[in-house]
C-alpha positions in Angstrom: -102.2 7.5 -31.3 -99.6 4.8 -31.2 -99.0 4.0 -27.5 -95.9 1.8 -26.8 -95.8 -1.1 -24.2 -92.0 -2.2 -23.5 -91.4 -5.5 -21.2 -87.7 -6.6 -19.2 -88.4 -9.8 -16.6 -85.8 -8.3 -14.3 -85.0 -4.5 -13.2 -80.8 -5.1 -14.3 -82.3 -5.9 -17.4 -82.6 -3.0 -20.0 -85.7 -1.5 -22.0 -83.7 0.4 -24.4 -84.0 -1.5 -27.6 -87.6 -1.9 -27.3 -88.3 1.7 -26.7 -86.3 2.0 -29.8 -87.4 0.0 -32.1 -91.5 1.2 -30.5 -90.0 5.0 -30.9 -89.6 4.2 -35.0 -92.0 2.7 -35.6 -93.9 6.1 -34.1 -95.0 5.5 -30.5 -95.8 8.9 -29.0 -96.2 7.6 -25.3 -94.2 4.6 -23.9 -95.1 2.7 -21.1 -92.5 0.0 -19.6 -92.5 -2.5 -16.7 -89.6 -4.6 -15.4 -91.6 -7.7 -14.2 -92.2 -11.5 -15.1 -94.6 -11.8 -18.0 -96.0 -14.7 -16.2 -98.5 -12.7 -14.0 -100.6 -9.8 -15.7 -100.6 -8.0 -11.3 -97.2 -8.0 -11.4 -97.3 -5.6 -14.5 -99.4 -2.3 -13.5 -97.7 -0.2 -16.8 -99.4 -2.4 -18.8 -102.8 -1.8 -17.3 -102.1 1.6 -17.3 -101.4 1.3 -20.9 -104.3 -0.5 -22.0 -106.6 2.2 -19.5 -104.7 5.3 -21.8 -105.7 3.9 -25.0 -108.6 5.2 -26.8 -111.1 3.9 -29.6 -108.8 4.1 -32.6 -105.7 3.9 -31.1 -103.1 1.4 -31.1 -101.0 -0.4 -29.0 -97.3 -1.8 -29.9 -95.2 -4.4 -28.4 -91.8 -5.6 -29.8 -92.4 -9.1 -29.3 -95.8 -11.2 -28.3 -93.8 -12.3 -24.7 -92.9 -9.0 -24.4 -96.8 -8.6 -23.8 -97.6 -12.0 -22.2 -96.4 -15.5 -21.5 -99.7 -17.5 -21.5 -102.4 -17.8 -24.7 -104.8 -17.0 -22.1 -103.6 -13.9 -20.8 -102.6 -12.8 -24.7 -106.4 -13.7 -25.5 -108.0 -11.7 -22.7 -105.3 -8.6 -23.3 -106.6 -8.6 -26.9 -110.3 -8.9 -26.1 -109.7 -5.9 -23.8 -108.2 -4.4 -27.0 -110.8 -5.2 -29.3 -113.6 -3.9 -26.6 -112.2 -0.6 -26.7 -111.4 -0.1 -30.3 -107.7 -0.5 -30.0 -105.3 -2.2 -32.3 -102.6 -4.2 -31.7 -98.9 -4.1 -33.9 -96.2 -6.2 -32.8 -94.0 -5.0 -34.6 -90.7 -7.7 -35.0 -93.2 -10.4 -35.7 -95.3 -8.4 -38.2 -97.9 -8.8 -36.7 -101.5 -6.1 -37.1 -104.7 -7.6 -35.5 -106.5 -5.0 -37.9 -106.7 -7.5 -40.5 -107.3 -11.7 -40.6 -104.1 -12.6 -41.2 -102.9 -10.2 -38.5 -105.2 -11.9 -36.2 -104.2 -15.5 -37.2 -100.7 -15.4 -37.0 -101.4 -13.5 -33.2 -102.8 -17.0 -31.9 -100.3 -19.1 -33.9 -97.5 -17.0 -32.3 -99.4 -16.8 -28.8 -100.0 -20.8 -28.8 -95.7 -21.2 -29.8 -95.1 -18.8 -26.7 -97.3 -20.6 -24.5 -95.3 -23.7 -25.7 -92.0 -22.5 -25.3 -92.3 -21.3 -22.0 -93.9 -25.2 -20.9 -90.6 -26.5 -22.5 -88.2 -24.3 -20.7 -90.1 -25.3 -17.6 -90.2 -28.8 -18.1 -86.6 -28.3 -19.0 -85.9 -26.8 -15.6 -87.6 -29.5 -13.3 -85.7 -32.1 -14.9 -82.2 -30.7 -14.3 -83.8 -30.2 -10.7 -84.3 -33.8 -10.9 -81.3 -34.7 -12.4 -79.6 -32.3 -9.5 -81.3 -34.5 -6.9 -80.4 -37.5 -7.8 -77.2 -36.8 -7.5 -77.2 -35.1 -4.3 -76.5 -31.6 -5.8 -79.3 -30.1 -5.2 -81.1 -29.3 -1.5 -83.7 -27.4 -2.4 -84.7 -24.2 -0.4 -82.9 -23.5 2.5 -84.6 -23.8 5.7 -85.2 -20.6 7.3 -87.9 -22.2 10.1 -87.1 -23.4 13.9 -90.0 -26.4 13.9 -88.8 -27.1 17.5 -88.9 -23.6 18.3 -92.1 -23.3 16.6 -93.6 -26.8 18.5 -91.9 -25.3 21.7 -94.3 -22.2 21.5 -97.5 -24.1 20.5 -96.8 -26.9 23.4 -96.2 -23.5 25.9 -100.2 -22.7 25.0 -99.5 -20.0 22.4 -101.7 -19.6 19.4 -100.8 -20.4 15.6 -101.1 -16.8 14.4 -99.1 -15.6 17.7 -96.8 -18.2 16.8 -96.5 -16.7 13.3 -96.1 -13.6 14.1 -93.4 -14.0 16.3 -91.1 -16.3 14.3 -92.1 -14.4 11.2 -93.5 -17.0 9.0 -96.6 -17.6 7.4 -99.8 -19.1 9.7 -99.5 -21.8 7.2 -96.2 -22.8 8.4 -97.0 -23.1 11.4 -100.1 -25.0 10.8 -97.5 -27.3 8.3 -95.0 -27.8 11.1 -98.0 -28.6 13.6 -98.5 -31.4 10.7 -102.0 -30.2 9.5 -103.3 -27.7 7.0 -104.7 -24.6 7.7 -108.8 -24.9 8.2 -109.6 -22.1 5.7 -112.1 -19.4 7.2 
């Protein structure tokens, strides 16, 4: 059976040329998520994908980022593959891990993902920097009282209290107290 695995980052992003393109090429069952490649949790289609698929079956992306972002989560993916007997087409790369060359040209193509992704982030922190320097950019806005917070602790009330109440994180509190969390 060929089961289909379709990828957006973003949920006003659409899925319809992947399914596509995965519906010609003959995928019977299509599974899609609309969340960051970056983190295999944030995608529980894909798990459920790989948990469908049987020994002789075969799983089909559009695209290698369509599947992951990292040569590390591409590499455990395909061992999770391999373990169960499943094949893996990617179709607008030509890639088929069935054969050596198929298999090659999946960690040439993982390793340029990986690399592309470092760029665009690199890319991104130095327009933050740039942004900085000249006084464009502020950064996150701040959502937390610290006097209100150092108000509360002074009064005898306890970090996680304090939390609770001002609807932040312990570990803001513990950062506005100026130390870090002890860690349990």
């Amino acid at each position: 059976m060929k089961i289909g695995y379709a990828r957006v980052s973003t949920t006003d992003q659409n899925e319809t040329a992947q399914v596509n393109i995965l519906t010609r090429n003959g995928a019977e069952e299509t599974f899609i998520d609309k969340a960051s490649g970056t983190s295999r949790d944030g995608r529980p289609k894909l798990a459920e994908a790989i948990r469908f698929a049987r020994k002789g079956d075969v799983l089909m992306v559009t695209r290698l980022d369509r599947l992951a972002r990292s040569v590390i989560d591409l590499h455990a993916i395909s061992r999770e593959l391999d373990a169960k007997g499943v094949d893996l087409i990617v179709t607008e790369q030509s890639i088929d891990t069935t054969t050596p060359t198929g298999r090659l040209m999946f960690n040439m193509l993982a390793a340029i993902a990986e690399f592309e992704t470092d760029l665009r982030k690199e890319r991104q922190l130095e327009g933050i920097a740039k942004a900085k320097e000249e006084g464009r950019y502020k950064g996150r806005p701040v959502t937390v009282d610290a006097d209100a917070i150092r108000t509360a602790l002074a009064a005898g009330d306890r970090p996680m209290a304090v939390a609770k109440r001002f609807n932040v994180a312990r570990s803001t509190v513990y950062r506005v107290m100026g130390e870090e969390p002890v860690k349990a």
